[in-house]
C-alpha positions as CSV (number, residue, x, y, z in Angstrom):
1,X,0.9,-6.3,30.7
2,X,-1.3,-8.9,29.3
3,X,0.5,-12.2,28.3
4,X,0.5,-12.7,24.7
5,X,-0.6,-15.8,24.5
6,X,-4.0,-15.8,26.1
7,X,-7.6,-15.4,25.7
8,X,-7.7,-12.1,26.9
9,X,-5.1,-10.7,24.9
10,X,-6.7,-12.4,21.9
11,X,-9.7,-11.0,22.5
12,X,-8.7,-7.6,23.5
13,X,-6.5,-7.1,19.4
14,X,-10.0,-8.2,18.0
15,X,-11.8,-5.6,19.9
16,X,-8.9,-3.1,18.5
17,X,-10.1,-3.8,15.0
18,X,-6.6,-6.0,14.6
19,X,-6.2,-8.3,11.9
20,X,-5.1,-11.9,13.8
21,X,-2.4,-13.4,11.2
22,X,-1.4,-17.1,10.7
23,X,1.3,-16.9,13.3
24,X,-0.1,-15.5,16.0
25,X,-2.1,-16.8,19.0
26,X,-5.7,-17.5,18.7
27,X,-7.6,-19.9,21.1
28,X,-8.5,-23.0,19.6
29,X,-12.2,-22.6,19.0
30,X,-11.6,-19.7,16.9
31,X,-9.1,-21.7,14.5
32,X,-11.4,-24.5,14.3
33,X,-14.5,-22.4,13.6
34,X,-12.4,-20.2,10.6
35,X,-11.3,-24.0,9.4
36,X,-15.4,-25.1,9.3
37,X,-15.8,-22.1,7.7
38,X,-13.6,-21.2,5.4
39,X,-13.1,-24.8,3.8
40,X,-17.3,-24.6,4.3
41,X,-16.8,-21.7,1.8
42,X,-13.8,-23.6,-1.2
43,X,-16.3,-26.6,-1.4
44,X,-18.9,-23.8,-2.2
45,X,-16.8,-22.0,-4.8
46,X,-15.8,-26.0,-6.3
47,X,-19.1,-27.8,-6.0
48,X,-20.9,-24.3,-7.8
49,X,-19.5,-25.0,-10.8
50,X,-20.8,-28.1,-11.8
51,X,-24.4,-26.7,-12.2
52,X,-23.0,-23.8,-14.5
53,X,-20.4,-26.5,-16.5
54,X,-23.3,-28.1,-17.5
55,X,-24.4,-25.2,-19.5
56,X,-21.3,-24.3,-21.5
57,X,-22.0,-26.6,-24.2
58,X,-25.5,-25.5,-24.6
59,X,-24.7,-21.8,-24.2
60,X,-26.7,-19.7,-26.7
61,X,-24.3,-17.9,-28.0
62,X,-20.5,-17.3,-28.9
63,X,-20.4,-14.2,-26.3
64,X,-22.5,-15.9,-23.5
65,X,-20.5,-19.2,-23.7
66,X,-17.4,-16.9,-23.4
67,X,-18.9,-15.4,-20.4
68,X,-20.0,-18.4,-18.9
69,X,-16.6,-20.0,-19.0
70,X,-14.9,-17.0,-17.7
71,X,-17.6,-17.3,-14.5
72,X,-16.5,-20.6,-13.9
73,X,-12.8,-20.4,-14.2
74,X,-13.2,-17.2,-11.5
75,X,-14.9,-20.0,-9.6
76,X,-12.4,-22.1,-9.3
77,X,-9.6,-20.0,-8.1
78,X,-11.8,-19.0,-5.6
79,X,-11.8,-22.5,-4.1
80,X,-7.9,-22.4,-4.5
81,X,-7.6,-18.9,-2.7
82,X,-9.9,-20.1,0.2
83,X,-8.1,-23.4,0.4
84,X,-4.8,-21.8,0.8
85,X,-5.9,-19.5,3.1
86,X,-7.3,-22.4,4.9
87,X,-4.0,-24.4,4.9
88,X,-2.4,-21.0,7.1
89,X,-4.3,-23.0,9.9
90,X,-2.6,-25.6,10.1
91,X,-5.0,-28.0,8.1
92,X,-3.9,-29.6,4.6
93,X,-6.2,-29.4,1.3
94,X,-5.8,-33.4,1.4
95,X,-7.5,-33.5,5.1
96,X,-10.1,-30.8,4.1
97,X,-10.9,-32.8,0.7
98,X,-11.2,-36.0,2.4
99,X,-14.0,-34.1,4.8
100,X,-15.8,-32.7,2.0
101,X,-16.1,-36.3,0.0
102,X,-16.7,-38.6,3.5
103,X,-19.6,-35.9,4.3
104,X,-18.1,-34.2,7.8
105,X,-17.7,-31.0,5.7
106,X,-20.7,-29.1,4.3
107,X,-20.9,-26.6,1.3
108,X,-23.7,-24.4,0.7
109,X,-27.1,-26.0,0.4
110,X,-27.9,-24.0,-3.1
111,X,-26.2,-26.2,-5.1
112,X,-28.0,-29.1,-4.8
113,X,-30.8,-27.9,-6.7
114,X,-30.6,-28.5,-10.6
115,X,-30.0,-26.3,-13.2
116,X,-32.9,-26.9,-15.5
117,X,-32.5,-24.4,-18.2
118,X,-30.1,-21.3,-19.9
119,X,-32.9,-19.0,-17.4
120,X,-31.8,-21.0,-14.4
121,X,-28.1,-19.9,-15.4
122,X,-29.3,-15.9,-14.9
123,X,-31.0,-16.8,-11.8
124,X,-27.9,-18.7,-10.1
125,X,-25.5,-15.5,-11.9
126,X,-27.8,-12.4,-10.3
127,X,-29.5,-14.6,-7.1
128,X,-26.9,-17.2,-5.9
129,X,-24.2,-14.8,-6.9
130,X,-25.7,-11.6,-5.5
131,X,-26.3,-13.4,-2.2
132,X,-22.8,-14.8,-2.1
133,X,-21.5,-10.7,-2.7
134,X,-23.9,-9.8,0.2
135,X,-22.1,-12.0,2.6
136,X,-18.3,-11.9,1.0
137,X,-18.8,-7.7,1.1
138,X,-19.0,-8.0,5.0
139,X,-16.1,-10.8,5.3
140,X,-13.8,-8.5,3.8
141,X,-13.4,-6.7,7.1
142,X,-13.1,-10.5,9.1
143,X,-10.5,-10.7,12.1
144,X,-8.7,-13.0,10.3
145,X,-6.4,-11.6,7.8
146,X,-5.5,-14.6,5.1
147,X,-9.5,-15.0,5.3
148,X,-10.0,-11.1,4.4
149,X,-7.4,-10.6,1.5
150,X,-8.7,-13.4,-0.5
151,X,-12.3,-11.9,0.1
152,X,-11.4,-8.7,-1.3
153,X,-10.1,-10.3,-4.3
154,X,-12.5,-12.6,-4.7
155,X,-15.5,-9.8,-4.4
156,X,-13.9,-7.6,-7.1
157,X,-14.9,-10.9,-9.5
158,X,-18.1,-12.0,-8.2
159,X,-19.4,-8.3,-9.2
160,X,-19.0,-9.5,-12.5
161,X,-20.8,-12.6,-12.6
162,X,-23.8,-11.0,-10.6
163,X,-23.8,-9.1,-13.8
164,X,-23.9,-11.5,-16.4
165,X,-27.1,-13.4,-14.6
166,X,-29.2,-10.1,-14.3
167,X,-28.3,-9.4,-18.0
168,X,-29.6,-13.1,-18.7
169,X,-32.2,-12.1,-16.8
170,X,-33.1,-9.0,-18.4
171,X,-32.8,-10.2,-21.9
172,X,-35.3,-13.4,-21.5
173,X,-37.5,-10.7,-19.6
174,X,-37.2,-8.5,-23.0
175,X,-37.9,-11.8,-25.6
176,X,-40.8,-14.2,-26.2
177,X,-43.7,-15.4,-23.6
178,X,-42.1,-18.8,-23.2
179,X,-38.6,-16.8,-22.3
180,X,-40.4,-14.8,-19.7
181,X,-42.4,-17.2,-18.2
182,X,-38.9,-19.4,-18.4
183,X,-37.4,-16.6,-16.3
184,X,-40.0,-16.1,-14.0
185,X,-40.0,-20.1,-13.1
186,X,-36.5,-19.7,-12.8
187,X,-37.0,-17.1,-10.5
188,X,-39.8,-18.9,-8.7
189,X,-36.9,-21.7,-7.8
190,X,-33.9,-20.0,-7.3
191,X,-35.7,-17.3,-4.4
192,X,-36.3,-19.0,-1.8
193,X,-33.2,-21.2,-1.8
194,X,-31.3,-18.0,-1.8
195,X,-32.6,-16.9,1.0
196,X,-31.2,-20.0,2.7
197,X,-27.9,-19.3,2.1
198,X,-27.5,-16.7,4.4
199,X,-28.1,-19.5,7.3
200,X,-31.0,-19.9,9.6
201,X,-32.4,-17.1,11.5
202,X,-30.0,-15.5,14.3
203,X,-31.8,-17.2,16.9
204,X,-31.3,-20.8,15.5
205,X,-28.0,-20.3,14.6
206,X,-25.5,-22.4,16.7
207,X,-22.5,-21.2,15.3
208,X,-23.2,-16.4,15.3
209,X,-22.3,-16.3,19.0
210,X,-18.5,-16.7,18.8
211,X,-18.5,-15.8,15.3
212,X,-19.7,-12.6,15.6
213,X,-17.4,-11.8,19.0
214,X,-14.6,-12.8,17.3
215,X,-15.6,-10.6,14.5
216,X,-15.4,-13.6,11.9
217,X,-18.7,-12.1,10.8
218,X,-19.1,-9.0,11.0
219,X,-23.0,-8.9,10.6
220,X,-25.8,-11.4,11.6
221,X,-27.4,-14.2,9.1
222,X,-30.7,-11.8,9.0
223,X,-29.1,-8.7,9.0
224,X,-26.8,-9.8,5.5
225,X,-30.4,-11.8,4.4
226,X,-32.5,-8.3,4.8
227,X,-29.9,-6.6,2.6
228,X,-30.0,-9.1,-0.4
229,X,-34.0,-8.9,-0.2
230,X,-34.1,-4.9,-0.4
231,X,-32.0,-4.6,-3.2
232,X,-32.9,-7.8,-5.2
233,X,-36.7,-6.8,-4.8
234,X,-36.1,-3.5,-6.9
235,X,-33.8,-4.8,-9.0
236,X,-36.8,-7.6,-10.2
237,X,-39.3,-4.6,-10.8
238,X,-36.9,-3.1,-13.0
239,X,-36.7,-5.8,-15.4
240,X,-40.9,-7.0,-15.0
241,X,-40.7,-10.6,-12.5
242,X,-42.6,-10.8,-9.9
243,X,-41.4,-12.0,-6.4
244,X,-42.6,-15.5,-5.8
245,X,-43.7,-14.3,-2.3
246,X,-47.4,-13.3,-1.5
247,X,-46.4,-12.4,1.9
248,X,-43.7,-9.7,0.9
249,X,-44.5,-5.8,1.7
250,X,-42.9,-3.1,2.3
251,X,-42.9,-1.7,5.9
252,X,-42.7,2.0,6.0
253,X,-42.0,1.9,9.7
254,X,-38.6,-0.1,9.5
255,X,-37.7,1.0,5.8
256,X,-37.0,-2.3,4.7
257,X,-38.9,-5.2,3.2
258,X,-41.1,-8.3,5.5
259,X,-40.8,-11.1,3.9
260,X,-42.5,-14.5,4.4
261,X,-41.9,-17.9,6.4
262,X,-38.5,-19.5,5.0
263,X,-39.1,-23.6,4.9
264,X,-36.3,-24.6,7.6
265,X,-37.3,-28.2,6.9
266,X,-35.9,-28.1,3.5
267,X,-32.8,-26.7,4.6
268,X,-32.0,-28.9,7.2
269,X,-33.2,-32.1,4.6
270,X,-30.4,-30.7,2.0
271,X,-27.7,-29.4,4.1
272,X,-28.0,-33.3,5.6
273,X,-28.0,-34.5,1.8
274,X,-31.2,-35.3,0.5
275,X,-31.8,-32.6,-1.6
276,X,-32.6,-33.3,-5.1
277,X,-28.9,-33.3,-6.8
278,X,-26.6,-34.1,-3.7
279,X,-25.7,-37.4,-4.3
280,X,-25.1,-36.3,-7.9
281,X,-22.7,-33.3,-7.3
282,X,-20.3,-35.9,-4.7
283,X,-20.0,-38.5,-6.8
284,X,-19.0,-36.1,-9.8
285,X,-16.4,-34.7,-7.2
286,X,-14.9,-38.0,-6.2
287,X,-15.1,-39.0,-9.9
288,X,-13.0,-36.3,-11.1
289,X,-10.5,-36.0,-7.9
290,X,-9.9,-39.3,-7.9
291,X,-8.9,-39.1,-12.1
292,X,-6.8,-36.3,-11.5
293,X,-4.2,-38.2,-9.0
294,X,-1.6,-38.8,-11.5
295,X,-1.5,-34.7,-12.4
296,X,-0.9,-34.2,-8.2
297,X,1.6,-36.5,-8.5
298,X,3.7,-35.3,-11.1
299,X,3.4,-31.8,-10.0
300,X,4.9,-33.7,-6.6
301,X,7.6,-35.4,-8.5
302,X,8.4,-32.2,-10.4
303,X,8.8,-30.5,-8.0
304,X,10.8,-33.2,-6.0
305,X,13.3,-33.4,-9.3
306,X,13.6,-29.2,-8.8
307,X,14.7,-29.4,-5.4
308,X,17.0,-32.0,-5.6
309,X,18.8,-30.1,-8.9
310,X,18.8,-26.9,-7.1
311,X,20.6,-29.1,-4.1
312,X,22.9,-30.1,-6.3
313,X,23.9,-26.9,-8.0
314,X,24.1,-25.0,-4.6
């Protein structure tokens, strides 16, 4: 009989295909890597919509504006889903905030890159998007169980706003020259940058060791990356852009697409915060958490008020 609360039991229920829940045991690297990674993911969901806000004013017309805000609003609930699941670790939103604004938290390096035009709004909806649904697809069956319910929910949503950037996409691809060629720079951006999301290569990745024994991800970095480039590939012939990759082919042999040399360098100078809208994106953050205060406090002494009538009328 194994004792409950070790490694090896731990390790044996992931190996069943068990779901770990907030309660039980799990050794401590495995609640600190799920905390790095799922508050990793909130900031993701929360940071992503400022380059889309910036577009809702400007949308060009009734319908897409509509869309637009819908996108965004499914956005931020799914920070709030992933920072509640987070909190089942024993980590407050406060504590996870504060590492997002002093810089010890990271969120995904794609949105530090500007949103130039209504094009680059198709390319974050079909690229960023259908990267994200590449990778969230796969975390629905992670060991941890708050971690995989919210993905489930959260992927049903994302479908759609996959949707609405191809159907950008594909109309811009259907109008003038300039909206072409406004698409295909879009494109030109938004590619390689996507490709970075999934995290470096499986070699150079300090953190897909434990991660994958532990079945927090269920599939490598360049195994989820391969995926998005197969089906992203045909889905830009369909529509008439052309990848912005000279080194791309087909390889009969392996059934799947080569692709050419990611730039690491640009990653690494991003995710460490010099890309070109970093600075910009935190100091909106802190701008706008630090306005709200006085709304988290009166929720706080609302619900302090509630408690102490419901004390009184027990």
């Amino acid at each position: 009989m194994h004792n409950e609360h070790s490694d090896e039991h731990f390790q044996k229920r992931i190996d069943n295909g068990e779901y770990i829940e907030p309660r039980d045991y799990m050794p401590e690297g495995y609640r600190k890597h799920l905390i790095r990674q799922m508050s990793q993911h909130a900031h993701s969901e929360v940071i992503g919509m400022q380059p889309e806000g910036n577009w809702i004013t400007r949308a060009p017309s009734l319908r897409a504006k509509q869309i637009l805000l819908a996108k965004i609003q499914d956005e931020g609930g799914h920070g709030l889903y992933l920072y509640s699941a987070a909190e089942t670790l024993g980590i407050s939103r406060e504590e996870m905030i504060d590492n997002l604004h002093t810089g010890k938290a990271k969120y995904s390096n794609i949105f530090n890159y500007p949103s130039l035009n209504w094009a680059d709004i198709g390319a974050i909806g079909w690229l960023v998007d259908g990267a994200a649904i590449v990778n969230q697809v796969s975390l629905q069956r992670t060991s941890y169980g708050p971690y995989s319910r919210a993905m489930v929910r959260i992927c049903k949503e994302e479908s759609f706003h996959q949707r609405q950037g191809y159907e950008i996409m594909a109309i811009m691809m259907r109008g003038t020259k300039e909206q072409q060629a406004m698409a295909q720079d879009a494109m030109n951006r938004w590619w390689w940058p996507s490709l970075m999301m999934f995290g470096p290569h499986d070699i150079d990745s300090p953190h897909t060791g434990d991660a994958v024994k532990w079945r927090i991800k269920r599939e490598s970095n360049d195994t989820l990356r391969q995926k998005f480039i197969d089906k992203t590939v045909q889905q830009a012939e369909v529509i008439g852009l052309k990848m912005p990759d000279p080194d791309l082919k087909w390889n009969e042999a392996k059934q799947c697409y080569d692709h050419g040399a990611i730039n690491w360098d640009e990653f690494k100078r991003v995710i460490k915060g010099d890309g070109p809208c970093n600075k910009q994106r935190m100091a909106h953050h802190i701008k706008y958490h630090n306005e709200g205060e006085w709304v988290r406090e009166a929720a706080e002494a609302f619900k302090a008020k509630k408690l102490q009538k419901e004390l009184v009328t027990a």
